[in-house]
LOKOLDREN-517250 format. One record per residue (C-alpha): residue number from 0; y, x, z; residue in three letters. Coordinates in steps of 0.001 Angstrom, whole numbers. Layout:
# LOKOLDREN-517250
seq: NUM y: Y x: X z: Z type: ALA
...
END
This chain:
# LOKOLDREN-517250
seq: 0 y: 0 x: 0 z: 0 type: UNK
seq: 1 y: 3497 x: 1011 z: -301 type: UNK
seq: 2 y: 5521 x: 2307 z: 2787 type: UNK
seq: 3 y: 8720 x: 1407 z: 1701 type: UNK
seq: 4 y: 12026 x: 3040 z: 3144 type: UNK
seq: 5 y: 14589 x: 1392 z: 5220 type: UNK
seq: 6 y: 17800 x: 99 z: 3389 type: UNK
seq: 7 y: 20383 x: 2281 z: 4563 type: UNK
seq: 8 y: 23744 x: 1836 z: 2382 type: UNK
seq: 9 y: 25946 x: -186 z: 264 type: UNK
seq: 10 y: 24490 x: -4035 z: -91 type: UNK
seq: 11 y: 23796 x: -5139 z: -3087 type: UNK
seq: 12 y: 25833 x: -7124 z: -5741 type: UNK
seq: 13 y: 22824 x: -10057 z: -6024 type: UNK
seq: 14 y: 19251 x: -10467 z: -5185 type: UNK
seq: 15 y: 17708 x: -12756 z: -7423 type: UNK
seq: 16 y: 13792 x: -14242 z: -6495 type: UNK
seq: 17 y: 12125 x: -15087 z: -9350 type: UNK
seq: 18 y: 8723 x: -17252 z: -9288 type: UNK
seq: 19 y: 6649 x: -18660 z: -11925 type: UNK
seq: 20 y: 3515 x: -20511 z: -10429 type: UNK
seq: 21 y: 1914 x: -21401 z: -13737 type: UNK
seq: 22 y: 2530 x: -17552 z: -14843 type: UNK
seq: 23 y: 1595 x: -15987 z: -11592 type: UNK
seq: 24 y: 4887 x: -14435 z: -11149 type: UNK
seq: 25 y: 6140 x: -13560 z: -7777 type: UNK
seq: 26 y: 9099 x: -11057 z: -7098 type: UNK
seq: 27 y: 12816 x: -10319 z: -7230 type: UNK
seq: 28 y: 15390 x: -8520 z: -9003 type: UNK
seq: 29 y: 17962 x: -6484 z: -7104 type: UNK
seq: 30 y: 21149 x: -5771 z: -8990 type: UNK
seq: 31 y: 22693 x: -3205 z: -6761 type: UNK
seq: 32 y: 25829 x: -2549 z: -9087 type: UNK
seq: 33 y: 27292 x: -3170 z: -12471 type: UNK
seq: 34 y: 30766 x: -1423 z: -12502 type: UNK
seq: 35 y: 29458 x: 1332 z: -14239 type: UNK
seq: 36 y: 27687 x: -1210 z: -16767 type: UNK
seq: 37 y: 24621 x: -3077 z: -17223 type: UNK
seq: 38 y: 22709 x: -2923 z: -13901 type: UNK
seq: 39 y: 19624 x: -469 z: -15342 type: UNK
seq: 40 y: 15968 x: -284 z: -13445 type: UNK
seq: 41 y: 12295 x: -138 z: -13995 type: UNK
seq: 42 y: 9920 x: -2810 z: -13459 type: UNK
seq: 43 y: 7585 x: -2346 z: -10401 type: UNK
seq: 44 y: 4047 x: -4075 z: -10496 type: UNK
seq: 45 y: 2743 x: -3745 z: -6926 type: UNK
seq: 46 y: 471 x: -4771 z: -3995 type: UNK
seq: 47 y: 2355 x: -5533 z: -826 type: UNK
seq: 48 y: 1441 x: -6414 z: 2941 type: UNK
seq: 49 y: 4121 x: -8945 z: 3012 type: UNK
seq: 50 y: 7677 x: -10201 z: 605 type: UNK
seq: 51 y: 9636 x: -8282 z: 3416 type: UNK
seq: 52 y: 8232 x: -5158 z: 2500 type: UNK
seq: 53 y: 8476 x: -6109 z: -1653 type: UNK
seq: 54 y: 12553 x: -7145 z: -696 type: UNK
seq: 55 y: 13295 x: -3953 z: 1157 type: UNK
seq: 56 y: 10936 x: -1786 z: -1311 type: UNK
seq: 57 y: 13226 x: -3436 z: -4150 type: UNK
seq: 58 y: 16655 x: -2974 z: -2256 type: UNK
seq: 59 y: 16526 x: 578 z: -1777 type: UNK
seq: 60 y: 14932 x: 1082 z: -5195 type: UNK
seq: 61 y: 17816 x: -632 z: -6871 type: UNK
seq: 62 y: 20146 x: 1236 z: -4853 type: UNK
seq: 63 y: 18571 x: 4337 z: -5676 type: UNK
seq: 64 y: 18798 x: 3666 z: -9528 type: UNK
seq: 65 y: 23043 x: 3037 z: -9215 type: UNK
seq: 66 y: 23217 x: 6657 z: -8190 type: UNK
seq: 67 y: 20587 x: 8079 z: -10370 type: UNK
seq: 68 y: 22491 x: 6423 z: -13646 type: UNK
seq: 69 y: 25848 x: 7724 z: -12100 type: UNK
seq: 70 y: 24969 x: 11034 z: -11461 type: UNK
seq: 71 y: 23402 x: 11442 z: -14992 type: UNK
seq: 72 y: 26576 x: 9962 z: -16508 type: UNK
seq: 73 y: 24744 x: 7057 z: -18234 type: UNK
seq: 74 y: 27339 x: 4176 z: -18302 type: UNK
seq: 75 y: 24633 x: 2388 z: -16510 type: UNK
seq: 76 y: 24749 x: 118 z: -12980 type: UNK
seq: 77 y: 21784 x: 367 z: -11069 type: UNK
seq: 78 y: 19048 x: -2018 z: -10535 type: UNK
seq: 79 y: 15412 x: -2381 z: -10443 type: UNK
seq: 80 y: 12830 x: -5548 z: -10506 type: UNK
seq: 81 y: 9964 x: -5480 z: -8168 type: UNK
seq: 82 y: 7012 x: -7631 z: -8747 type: UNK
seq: 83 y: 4148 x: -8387 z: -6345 type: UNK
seq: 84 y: 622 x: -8201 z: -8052 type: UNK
seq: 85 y: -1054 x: -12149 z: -7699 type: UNK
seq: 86 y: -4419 x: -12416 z: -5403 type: UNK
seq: 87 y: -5785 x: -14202 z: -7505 type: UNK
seq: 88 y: -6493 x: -14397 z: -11561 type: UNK
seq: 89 y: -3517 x: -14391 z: -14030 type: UNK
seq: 90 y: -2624 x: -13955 z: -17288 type: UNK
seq: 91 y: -1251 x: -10367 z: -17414 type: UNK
seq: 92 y: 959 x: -11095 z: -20540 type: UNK
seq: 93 y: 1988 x: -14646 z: -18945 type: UNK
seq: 94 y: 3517 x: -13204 z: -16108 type: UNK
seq: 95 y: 5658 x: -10526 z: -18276 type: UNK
seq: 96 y: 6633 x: -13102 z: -20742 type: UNK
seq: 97 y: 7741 x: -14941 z: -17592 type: UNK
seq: 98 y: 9257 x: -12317 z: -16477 type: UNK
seq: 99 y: 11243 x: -11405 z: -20100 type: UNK
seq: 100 y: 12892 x: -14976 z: -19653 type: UNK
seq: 101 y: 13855 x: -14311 z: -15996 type: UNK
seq: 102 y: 15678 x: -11550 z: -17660 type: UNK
seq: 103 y: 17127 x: -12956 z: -20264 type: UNK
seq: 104 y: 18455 x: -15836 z: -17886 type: UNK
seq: 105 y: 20885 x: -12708 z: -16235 type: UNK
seq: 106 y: 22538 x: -12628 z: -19889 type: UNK
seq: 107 y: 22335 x: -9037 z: -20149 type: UNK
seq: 108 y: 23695 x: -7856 z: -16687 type: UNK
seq: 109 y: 20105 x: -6167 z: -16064 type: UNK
seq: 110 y: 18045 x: -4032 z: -18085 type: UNK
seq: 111 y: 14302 x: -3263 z: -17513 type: UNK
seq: 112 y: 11729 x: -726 z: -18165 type: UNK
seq: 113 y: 8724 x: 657 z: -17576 type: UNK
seq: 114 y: 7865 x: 1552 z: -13492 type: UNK
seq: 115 y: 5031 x: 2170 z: -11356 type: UNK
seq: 116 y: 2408 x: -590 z: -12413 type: UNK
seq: 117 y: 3757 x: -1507 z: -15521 type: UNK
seq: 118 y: 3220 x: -50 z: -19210 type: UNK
seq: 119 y: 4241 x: -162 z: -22738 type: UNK
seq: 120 y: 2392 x: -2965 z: -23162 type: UNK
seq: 121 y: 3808 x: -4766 z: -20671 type: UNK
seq: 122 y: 7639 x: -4279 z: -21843 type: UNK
seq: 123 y: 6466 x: -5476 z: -25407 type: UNK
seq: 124 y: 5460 x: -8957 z: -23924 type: UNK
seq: 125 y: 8754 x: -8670 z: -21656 type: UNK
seq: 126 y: 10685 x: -8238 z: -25569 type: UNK
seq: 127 y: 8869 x: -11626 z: -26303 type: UNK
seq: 128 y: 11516 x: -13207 z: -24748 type: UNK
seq: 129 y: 14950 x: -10859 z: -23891 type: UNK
seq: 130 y: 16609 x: -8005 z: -25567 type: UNK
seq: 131 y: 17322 x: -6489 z: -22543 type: UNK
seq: 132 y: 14461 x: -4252 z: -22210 type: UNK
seq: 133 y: 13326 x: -777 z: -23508 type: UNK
seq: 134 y: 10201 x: 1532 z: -22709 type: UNK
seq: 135 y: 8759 x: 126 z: -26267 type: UNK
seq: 136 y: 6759 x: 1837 z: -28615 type: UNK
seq: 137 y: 8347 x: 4569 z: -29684 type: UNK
seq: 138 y: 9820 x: 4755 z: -33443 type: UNK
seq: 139 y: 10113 x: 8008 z: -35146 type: UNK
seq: 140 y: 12984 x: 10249 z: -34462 type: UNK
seq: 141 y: 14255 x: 7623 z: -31877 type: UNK
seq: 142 y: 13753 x: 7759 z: -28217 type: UNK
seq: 143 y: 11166 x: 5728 z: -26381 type: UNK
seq: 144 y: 7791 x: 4802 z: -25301 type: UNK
seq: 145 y: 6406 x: 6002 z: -21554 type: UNK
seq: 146 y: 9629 x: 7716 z: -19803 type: UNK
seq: 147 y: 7796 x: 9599 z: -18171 type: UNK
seq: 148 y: 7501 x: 13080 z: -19901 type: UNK
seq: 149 y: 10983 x: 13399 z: -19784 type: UNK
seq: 150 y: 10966 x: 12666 z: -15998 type: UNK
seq: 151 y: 8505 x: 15837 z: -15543 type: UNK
seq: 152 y: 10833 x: 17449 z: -17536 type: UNK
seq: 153 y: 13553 x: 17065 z: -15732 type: UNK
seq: 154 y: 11563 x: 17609 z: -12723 type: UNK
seq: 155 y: 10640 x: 20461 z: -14250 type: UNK
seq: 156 y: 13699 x: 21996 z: -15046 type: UNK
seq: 157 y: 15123 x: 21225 z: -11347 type: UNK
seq: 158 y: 12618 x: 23197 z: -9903 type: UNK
seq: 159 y: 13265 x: 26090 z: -11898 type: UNK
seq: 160 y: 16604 x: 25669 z: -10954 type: UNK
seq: 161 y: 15854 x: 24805 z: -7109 type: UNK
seq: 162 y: 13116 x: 28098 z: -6774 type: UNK
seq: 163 y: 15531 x: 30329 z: -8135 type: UNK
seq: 164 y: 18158 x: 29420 z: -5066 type: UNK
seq: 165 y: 15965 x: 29434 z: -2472 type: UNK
seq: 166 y: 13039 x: 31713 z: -3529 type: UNK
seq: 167 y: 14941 x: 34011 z: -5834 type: UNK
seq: 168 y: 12022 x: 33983 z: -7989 type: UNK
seq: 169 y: 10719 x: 32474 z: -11067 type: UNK
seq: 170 y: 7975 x: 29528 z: -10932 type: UNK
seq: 171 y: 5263 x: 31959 z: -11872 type: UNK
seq: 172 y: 5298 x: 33443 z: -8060 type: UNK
seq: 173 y: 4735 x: 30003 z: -6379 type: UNK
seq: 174 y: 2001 x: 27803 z: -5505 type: UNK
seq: 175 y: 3151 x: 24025 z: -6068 type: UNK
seq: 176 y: 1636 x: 20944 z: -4382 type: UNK
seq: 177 y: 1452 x: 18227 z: -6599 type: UNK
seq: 178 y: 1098 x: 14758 z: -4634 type: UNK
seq: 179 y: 495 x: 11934 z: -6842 type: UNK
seq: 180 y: -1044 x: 12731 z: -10785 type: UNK
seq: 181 y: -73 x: 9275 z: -12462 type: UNK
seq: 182 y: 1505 x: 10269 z: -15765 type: UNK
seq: 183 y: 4827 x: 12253 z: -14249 type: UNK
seq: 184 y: 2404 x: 14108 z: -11818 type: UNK
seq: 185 y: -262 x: 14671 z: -14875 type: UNK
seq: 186 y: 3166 x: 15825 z: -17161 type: UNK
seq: 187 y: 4592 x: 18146 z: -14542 type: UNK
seq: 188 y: 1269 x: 19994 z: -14022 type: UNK
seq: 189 y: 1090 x: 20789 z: -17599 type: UNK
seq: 190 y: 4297 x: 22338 z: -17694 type: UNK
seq: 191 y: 4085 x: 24052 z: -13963 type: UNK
seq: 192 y: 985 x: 25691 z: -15125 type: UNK
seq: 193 y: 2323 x: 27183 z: -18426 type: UNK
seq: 194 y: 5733 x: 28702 z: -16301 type: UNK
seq: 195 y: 2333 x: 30162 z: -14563 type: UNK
seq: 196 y: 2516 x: 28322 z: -10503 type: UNK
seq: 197 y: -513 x: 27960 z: -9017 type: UNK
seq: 198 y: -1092 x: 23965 z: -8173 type: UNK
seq: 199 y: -2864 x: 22329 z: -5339 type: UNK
seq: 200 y: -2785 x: 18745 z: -6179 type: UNK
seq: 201 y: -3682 x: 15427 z: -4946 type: UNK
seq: 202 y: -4820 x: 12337 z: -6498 type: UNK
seq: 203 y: -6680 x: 9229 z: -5074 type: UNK
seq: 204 y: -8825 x: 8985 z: -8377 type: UNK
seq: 205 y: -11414 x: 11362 z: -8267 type: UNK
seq: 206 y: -11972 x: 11988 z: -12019 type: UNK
seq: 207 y: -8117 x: 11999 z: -12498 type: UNK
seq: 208 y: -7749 x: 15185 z: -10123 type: UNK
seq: 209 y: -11321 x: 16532 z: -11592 type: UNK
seq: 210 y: -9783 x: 16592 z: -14676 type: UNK
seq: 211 y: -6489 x: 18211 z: -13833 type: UNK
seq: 212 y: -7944 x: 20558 z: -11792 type: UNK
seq: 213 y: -10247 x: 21605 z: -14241 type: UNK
seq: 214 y: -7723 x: 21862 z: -17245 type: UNK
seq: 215 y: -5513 x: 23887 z: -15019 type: UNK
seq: 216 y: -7318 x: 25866 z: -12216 type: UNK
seq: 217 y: -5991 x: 23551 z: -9511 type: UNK
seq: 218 y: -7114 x: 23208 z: -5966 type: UNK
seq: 219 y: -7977 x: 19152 z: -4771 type: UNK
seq: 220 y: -6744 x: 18137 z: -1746 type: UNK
seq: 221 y: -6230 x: 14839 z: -135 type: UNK
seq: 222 y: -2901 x: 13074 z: -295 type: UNK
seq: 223 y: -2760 x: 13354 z: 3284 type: UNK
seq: 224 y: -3814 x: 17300 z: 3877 type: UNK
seq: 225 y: -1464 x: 18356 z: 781 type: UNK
seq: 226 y: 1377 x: 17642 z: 3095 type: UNK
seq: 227 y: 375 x: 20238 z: 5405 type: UNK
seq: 228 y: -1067 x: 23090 z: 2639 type: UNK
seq: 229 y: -258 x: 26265 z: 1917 type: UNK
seq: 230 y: 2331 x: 25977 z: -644 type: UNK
seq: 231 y: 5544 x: 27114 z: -1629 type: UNK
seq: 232 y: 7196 x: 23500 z: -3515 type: UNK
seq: 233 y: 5939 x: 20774 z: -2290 type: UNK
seq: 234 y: 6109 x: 17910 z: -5282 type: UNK
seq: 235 y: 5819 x: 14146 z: -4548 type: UNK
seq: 236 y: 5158 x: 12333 z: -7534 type: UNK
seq: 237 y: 3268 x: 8744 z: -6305 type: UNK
seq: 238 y: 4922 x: 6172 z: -4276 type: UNK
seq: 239 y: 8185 x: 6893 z: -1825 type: UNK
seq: 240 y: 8437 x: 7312 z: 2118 type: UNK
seq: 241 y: 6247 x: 10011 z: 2228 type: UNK
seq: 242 y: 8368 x: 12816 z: 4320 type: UNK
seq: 243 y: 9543 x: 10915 z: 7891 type: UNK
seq: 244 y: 9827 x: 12102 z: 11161 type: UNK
seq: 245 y: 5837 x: 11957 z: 11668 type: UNK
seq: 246 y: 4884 x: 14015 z: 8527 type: UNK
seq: 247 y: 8139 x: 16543 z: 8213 type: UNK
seq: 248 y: 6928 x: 18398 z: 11411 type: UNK
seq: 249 y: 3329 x: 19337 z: 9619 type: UNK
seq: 250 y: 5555 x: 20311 z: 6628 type: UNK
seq: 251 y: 4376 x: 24011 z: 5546 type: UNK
seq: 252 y: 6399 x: 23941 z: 1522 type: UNK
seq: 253 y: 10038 x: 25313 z: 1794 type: UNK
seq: 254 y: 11567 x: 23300 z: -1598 type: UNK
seq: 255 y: 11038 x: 19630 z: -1769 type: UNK
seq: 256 y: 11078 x: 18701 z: -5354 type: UNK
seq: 257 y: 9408 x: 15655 z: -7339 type: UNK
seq: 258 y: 8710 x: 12688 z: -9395 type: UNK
seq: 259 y: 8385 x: 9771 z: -7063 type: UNK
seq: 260 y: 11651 x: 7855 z: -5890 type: UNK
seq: 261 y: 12749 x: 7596 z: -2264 type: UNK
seq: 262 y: 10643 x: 10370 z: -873 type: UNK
seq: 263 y: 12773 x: 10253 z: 2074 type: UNK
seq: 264 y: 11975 x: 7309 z: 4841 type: UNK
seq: 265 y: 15280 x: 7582 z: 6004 type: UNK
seq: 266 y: 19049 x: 9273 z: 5635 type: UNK
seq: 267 y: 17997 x: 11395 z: 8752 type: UNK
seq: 268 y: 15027 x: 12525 z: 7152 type: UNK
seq: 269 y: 16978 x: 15159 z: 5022 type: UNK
seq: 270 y: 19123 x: 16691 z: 8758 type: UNK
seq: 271 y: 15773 x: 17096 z: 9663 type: UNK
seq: 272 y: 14273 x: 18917 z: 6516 type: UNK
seq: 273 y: 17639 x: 21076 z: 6699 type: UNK
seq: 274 y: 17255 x: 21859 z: 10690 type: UNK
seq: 275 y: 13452 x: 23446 z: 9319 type: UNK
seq: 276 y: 15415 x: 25413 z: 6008 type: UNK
seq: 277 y: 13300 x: 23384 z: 3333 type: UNK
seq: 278 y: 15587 x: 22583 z: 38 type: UNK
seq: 279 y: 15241 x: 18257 z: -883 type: UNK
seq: 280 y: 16627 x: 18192 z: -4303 type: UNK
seq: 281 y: 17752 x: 14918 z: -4423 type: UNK
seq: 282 y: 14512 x: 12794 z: -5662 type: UNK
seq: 283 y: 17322 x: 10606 z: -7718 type: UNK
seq: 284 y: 19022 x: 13860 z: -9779 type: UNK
seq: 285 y: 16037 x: 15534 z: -10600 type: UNK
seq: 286 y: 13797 x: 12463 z: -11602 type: UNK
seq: 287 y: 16617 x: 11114 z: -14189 type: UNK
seq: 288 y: 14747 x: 11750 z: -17116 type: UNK
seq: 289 y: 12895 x: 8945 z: -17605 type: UNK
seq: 290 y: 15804 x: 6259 z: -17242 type: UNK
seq: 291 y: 18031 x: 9009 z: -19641 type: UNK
seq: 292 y: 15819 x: 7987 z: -22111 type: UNK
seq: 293 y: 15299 x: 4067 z: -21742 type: UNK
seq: 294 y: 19526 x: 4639 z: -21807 type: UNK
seq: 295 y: 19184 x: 6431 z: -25071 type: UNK
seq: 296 y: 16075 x: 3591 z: -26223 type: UNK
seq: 297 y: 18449 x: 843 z: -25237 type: UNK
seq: 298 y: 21848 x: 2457 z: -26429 type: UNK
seq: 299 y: 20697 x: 3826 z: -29989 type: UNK
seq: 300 y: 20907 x: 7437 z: -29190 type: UNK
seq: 301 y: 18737 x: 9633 z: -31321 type: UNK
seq: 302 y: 15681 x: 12022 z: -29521 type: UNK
seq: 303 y: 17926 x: 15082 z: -30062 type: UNK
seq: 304 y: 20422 x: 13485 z: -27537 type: UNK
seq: 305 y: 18370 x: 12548 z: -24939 type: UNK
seq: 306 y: 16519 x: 16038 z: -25269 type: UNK
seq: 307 y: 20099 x: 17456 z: -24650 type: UNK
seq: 308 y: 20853 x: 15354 z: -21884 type: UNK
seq: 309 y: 17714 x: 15406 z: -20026 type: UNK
seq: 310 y: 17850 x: 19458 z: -20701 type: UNK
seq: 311 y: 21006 x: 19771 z: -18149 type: UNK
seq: 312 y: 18700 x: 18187 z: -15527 type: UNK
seq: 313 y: 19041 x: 21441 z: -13683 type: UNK
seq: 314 y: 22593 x: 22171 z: -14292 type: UNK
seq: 315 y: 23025 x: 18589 z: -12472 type: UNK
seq: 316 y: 21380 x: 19841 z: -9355 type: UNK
seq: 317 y: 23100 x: 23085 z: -9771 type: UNK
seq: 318 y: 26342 x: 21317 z: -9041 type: UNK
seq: 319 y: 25410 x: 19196 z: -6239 type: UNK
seq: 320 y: 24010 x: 22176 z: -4320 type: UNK
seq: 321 y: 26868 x: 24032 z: -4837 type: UNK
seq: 322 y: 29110 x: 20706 z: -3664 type: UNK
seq: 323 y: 26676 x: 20768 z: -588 type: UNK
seq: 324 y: 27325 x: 24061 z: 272 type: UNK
seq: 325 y: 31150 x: 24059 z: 101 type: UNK
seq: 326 y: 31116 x: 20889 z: 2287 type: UNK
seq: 327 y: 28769 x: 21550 z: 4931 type: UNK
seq: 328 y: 26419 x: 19051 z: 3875 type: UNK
seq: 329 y: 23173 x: 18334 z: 3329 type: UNK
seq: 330 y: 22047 x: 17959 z: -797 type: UNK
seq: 331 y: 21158 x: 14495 z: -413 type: UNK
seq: 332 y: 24180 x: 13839 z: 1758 type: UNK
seq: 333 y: 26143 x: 15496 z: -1249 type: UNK
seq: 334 y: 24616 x: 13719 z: -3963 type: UNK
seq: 335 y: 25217 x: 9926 z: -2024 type: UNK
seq: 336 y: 28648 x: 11293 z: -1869 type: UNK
seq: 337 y: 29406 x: 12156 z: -5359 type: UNK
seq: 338 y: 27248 x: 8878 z: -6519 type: UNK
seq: 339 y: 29220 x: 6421 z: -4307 type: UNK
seq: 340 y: 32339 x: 7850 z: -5427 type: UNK
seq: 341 y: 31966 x: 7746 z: -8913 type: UNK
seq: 342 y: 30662 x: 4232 z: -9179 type: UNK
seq: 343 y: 33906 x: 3710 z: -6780 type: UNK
seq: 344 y: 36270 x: 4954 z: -8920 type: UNK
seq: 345 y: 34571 x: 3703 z: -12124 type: UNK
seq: 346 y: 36881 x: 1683 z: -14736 type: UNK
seq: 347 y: 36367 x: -1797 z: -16074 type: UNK
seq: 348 y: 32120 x: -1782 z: -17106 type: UNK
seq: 349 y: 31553 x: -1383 z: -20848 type: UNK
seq: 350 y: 29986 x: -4491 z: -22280 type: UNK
seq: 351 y: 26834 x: -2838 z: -23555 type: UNK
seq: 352 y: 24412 x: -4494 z: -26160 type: UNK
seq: 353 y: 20898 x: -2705 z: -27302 type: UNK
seq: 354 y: 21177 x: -794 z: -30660 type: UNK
END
C-alpha cells in the first residue's frame, strides 16, 4: 500500500471527487494551481487502505507537480488525478473513458498523463473523450509515449551533478541503491551501469530484479534492507514516504537522489537528513523529465526540444544548491522557496491548447 506524506503547504485551488458507479471509477482530481497555466499531473491508479489516504496521497502529489512544472519553466500549474483501483471487476477501458470525460468536464484547466498504475494504453482510452491528455503513442520525431526515460534521464543527469558536489567524484566510483525497478528504476539502471556505478537494487517482483541484476551485475536486496546497505547514492524510484524519522536513522547512503515523488514523509525530514550530512536533491527538480515531455507532447514541441530541456536537468539542481548554500538552507527548503515564489509572482496564465 502506499504511505502517503502529510500535506504540509499551500491548499489547493479545487479538489474535485469524481465517481462513476457503472464505470468503476472512484477518485479525485487535485488542482493545486493554475497561474502558471493549465494545472499539469499524472494519473495515479492505486490500492488504498482508506479515501483519506487516496485525498492526502493526491494533495501533496498535486502540490508537488506546481513546483516541479515551475522549477522546470514549463508554463504549466500543477495538478495530479489519483484514482483508487475497484475491489471488484471492471472494465479497465470503462473507467478511463470515464475518467477522459471527468476531464474534459474541467474545460481544459487540467491536463493528464501517464503515473504510477496507468499506461499508454490507458491515456489512449482517456483521448476517447478529452483533448487534454498526452503520454500517447509516440509519433516520429515528436515527443511522447512512456515519460519515463526521460525521468531517468534527468535523474540521471542530477546525480552526476549531485556526486560531483558531495563526492568529488564521477559515478563510476560509487555504488548506487536502486529502490523500486518499475520503468524509471529499470531506465536509470541502464544508464548508472554504463557511467560504470555498481547497483544494489530492490524490487518486489522477483523476475523483475533477476533480470536487472543479471543484465547488469547488480546485488538484490529487499526494499526494506536497501535502506540500510552499503551504498554511496541511495535512489528511490517506487512509491513516496520512504525516508521519515523511523528509517533516516538506519540511513548508511550520503546523496539522496531518485525517481519516485515525495520521498520525504515530512518538511522535517530533510533538517534531519542535513543534521546526518546526506545531500536530498529535491525529488521534484531532478524527476522533471517525464512531465518536460508530456509539456512538449501536449504543447507541440519537437524531440530535439525536450532533449534540450530535459538535458539542463542538472544545471537546475546546480542552481538550487548553490541558492541553498548562500541562504543557509536546506535544498528542499530552497527549492519550495524558489517554486512558491515563482508561481507567486507569475503573470496572467497563458491559455494553452494541445498542438
Amino acid at each position: 500500500m502506499v504511505q502517503p506524506a502529510t500535506f504540509t503547504a499551500c491548499p489547493p485551488e479545487r479538489v474535485i471527487p469524481i465517481e462513476s458507479r457503472a464505470a468503476g471509477l472512484n477518485g479525485v482530481i487535485v488542482l493545486h494551481s493554475t497561474r502558471l497555466g493549465p494545472a499539469a499531473g499524472g494519473c495515479r491508479f492505486w490500492r488504498y487502505d482508506d479515501s483519506g489516504a487516496l485525498h492526502k496521497d493526491a494533495l501533496r502529489l498535486a502540490e508537488g507537480m506546481a513546483y516541479k512544472n515551475a522549477l522546470a519553466d514549463l508554463r504549466l500549474g500543477g495538478g495530479k488525478a489519483v484514482l483508487a483501483v475497484p475491489d471488484r471487476p471492471y472494465d479497465r477501458a470503462k473507467l478511463f473513458e470515464a475518467f477522459g470525460q471527468a476531464v474534459r468536464e474541467l474545460a481544459g484547466d487540467y491536463v493528464t498523463a501517464e503515473d504510477v498504475g496507468t499506461t499508454v494504453e490507458d491515456m489512449a482510452a482517456v483521448r476517447r473523450n478529452t483533448m487534454h491528455v498526452a503520454g500517447l503513442v509516440k509519433k516520429p520525431g515528436q515527443p511522447g509515449g512512456d515519460p519515463s526515460p526521460w525521468t531517468a534521464r534527468g535523474v540521471f543527469l542530477s546525480m552526476q551533478v549531485a556526486a560531483r558536489r558531495h563526492f568529488g567524484t564521477g559515478l563510476q566510483d560509487l555504488t548506487v541503491a536502486v529502490q523500486g525497478l518499475g520503468n524509471v528504476g529499470s531506465g536509470l539502471c541502464a544508464l548508472l551501469h554504463e557511467a560504470g556505478a555498481k547497483l544494489i537494487v530492490a524490487e518486489p517482483r522477483p523476475g523483475v530484479a533477476a533480470h536487472i541484476a543479471c543484465l547488469y551485475g547488480a546485488e538484490i536486496m529487499n526494499k526494506d534492507a536497501i535502506l540500510s546497505a552499503q551504498a554511496d547514492i541511495f535512489a528511490p524510484c517506487a512509491l513516496g514516504g520512504v525516508l521519515d524519522h523511523r528509517t533516516i536513522p538506519t540511513l548508511r547512503a550520503k546523496l539522496i537522489c531518485g525517481g519516485a515523488n515525495n520521498i520525504l514523509g515530512s518538511p522535517e525530514d530533510g533538517e534531519r537528513l542535513a543534521e546526518r550530512d546526506v545531500l536530498y536533491a529535491p525529488d521534484y527538480v531532478v524527476n522533471a523529465g517525464g512531465i518536460i515531455n508530456v509539456a512538449g507532447e501536449y504543447l507541440g514541441w519537437s524531440s530535439e526540444e525536450v532533449a534540450r530541456r530535459v538535458g539542463e536537468t542538472g544545471e537546475r539542481l546546480a542552481r538550487i544548491l548553490d541558492y541553498a548554500g548562500r541562504e543557509g538552507l536546506t535544498p528542499g527548503d530552497a527549492a519550495d522557496r524558489l517554486a512558491r515564489k515563482a508561481i507567486a509572482g507569475a503573470r496572467a496564465p497563458l491559455a494553452l491548447q494541445p498542438a
